[in-house]
C-alpha positions as protocol buffer text, in pm:
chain_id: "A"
residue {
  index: 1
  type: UNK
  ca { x: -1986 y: -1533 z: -2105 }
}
residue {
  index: 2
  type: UNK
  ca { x: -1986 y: -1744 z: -1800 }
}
residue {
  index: 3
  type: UNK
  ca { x: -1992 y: -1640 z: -1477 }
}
residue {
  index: 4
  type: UNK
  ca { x: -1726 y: -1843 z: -1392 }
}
residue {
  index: 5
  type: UNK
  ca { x: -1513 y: -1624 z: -1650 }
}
residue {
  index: 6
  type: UNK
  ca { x: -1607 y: -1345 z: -1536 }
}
residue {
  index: 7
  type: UNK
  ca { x: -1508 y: -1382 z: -1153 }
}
residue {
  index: 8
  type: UNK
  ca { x: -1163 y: -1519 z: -1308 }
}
residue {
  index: 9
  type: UNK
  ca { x: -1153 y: -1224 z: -1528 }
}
residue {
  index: 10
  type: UNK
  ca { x: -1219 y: -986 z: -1207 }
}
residue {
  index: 11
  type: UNK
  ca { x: -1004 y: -1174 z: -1018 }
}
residue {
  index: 12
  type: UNK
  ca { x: -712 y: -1133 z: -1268 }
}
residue {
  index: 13
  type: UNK
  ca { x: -804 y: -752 z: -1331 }
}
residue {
  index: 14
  type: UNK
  ca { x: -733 y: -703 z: -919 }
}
residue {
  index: 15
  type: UNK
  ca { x: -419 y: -933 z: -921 }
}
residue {
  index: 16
  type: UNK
  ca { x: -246 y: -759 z: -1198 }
}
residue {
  index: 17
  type: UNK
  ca { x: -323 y: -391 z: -1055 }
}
residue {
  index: 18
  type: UNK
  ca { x: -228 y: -466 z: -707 }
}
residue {
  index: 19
  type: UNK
  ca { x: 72 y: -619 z: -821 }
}
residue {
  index: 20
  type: UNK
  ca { x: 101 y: -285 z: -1049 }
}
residue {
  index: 21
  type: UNK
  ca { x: 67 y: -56 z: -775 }
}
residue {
  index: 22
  type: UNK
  ca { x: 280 y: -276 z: -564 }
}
residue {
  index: 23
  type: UNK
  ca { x: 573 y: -145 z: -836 }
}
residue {
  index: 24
  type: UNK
  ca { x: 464 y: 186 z: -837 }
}
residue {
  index: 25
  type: UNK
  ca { x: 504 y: 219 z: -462 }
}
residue {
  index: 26
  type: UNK
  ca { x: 898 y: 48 z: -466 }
}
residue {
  index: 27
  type: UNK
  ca { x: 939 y: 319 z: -750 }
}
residue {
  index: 28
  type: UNK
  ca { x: 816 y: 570 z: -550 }
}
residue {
  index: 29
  type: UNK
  ca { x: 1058 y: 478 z: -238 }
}
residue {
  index: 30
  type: UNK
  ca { x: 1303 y: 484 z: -479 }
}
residue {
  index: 31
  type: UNK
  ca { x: 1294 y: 801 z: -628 }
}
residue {
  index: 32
  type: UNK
  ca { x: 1164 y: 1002 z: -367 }
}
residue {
  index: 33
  type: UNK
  ca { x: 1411 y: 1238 z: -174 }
}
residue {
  index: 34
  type: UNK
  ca { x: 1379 y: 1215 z: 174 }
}
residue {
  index: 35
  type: UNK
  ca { x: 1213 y: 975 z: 459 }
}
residue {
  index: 36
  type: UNK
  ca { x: 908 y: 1122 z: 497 }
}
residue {
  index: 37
  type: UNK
  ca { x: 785 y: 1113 z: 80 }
}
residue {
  index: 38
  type: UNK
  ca { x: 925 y: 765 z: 103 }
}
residue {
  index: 39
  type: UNK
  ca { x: 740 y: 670 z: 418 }
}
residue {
  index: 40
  type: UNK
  ca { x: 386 y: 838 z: 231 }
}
residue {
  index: 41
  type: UNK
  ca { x: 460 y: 603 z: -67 }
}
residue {
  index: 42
  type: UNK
  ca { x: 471 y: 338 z: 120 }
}
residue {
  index: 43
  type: UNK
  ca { x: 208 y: 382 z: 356 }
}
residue {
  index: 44
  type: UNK
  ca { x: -51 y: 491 z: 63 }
}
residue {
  index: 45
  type: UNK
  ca { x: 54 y: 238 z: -216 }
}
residue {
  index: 46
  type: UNK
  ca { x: 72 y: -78 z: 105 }
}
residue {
  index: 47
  type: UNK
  ca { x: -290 y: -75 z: 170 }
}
residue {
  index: 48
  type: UNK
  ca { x: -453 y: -47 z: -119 }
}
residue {
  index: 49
  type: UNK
  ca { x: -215 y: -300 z: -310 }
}
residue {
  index: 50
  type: UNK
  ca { x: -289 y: -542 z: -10 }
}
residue {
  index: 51
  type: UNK
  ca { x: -653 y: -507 z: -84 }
}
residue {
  index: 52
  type: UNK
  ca { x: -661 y: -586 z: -456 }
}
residue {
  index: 53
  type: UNK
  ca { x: -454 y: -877 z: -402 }
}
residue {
  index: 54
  type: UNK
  ca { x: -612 y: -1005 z: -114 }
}
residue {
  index: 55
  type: UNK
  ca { x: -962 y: -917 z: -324 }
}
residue {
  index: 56
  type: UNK
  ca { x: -825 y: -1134 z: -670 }
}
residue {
  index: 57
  type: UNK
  ca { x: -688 y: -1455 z: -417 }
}
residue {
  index: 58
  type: UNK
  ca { x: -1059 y: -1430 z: -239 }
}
residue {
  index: 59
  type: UNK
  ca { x: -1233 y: -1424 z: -592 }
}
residue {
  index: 60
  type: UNK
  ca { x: -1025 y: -1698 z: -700 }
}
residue {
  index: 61
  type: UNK
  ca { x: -1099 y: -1913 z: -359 }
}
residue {
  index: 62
  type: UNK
  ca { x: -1498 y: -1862 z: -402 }
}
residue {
  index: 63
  type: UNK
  ca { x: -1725 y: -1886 z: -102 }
}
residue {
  index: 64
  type: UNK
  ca { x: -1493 y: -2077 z: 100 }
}
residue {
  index: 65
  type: UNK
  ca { x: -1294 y: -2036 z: 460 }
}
residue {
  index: 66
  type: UNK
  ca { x: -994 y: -1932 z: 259 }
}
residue {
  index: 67
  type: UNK
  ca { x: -1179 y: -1687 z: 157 }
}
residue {
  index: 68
  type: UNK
  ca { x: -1309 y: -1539 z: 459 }
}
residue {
  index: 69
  type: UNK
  ca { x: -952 y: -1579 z: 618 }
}
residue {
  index: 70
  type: UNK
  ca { x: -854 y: -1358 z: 369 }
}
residue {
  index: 71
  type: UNK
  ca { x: -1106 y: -1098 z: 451 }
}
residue {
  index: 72
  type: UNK
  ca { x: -968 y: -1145 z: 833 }
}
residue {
  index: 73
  type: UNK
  ca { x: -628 y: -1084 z: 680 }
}
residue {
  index: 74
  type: UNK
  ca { x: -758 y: -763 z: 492 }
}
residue {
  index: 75
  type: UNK
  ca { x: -904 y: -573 z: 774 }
}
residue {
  index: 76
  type: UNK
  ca { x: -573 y: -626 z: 995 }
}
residue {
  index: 77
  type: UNK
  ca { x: -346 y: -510 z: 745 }
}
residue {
  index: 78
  type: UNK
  ca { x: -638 y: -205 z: 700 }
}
residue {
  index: 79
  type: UNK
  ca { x: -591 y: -120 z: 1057 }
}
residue {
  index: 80
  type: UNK
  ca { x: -239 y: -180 z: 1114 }
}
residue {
  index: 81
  type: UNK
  ca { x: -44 y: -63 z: 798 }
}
residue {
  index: 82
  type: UNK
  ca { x: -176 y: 304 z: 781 }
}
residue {
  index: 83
  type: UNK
  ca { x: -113 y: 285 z: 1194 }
}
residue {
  index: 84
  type: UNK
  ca { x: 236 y: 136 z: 1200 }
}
residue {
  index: 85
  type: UNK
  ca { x: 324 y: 403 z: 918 }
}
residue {
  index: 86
  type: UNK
  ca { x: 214 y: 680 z: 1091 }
}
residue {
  index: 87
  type: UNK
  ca { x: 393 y: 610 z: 1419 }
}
residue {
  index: 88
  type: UNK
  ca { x: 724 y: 553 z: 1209 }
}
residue {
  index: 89
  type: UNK
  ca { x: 691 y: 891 z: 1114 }
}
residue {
  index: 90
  type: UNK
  ca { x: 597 y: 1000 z: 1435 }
}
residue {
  index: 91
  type: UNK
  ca { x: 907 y: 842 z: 1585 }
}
residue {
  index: 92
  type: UNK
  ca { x: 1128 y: 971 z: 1307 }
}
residue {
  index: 93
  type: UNK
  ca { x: 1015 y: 1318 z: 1376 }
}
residue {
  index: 94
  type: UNK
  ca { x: 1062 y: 1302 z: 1758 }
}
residue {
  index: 95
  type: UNK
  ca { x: 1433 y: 1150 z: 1656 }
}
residue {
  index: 96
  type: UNK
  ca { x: 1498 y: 1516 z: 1476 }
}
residue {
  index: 97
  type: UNK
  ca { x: 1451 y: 1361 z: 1154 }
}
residue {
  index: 98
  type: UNK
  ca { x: 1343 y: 1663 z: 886 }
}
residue {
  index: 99
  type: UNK
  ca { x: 1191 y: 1682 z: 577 }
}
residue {
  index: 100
  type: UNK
  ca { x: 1358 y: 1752 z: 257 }
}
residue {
  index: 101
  type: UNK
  ca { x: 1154 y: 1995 z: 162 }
}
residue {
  index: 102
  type: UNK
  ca { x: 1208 y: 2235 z: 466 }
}
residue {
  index: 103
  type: UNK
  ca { x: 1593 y: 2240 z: 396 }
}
residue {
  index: 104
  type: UNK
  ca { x: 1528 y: 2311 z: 26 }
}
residue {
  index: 105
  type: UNK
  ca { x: 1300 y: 2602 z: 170 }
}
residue {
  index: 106
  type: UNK
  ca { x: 1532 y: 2783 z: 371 }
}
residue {
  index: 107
  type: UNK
  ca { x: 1798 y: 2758 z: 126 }
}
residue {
  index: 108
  type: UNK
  ca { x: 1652 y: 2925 z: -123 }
}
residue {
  index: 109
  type: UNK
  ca { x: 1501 y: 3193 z: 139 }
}
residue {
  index: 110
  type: UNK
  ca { x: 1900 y: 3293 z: 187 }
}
C-alpha cells in the first residue's frame, strides 16, 4: 500500500468515528433524564469528537498551514469546552438546579 492510502485511510477511520461519537453524544442528551447527565454527555462526547475530526481534516490537509490552524483550533476547543461545561453546571447548581438522581433517592427512602 501507499502511504498516501494509508494517511487517507487514517484520515477516514478518525472522520467517521468522530462523526460517530458526535451521534452518540446527541443520543445521549436525548435520552438522558435530567441536566446534569445531559450536560456530562455533552461535555465528554464534545471534546473528543472535536479531536478526531479536527485529527482526519489535518491528515487530509498534509503538512500545510491549514493544518497547523487546525491544531490551533484543537487546543482551544481542549481548553475551553471541558471549561465552559463545567461552569454551566456550576451555574446551574448555584441556580437550585438538582439532579435527577437525588429526587429518585429520597423517594424511594419514604
Amino acid at each position: 500500500m501507499r502511504p498516501e492510502m494509508i494517511i487517507d485511510i487514517l484520515s477516514w477511520v478518525c472522520l467517521l468515528s468522530g462523526s460517530l461519537l458526535g451521534i452518540i453524544g446527541a443520543i445521549g442528551i436525548h435520552r438522558f433524564p435530567d441536566f446534569y447527565s445531559r450536560q456530562h454527555a455533552a461535555g465528554i462526547t464534545d471534546t473528543l469528537c472535536a479531536m478526531l475530526i479536527l485529527l482526519g481534516l489535518g491528515l487530509q490537509a498534509g503538512v500545510t498551514l491549514a493544518a497547523f490552524k487546525l491544531g490551533l483550533i484543537f487546543i482551544f476547543l481542549f481548553f475551553t469546552s471541558p471549561t465552559a461545561s463545567h461552569a454551566l453546571a456550576n451555574a446551574a447548581m448555584h441556580g437550585g438546579l438538582k439532579p435527577e438522581l437525588d429526587n429518585f433517592n429520597k423517594e424511594n427512602k419514604s
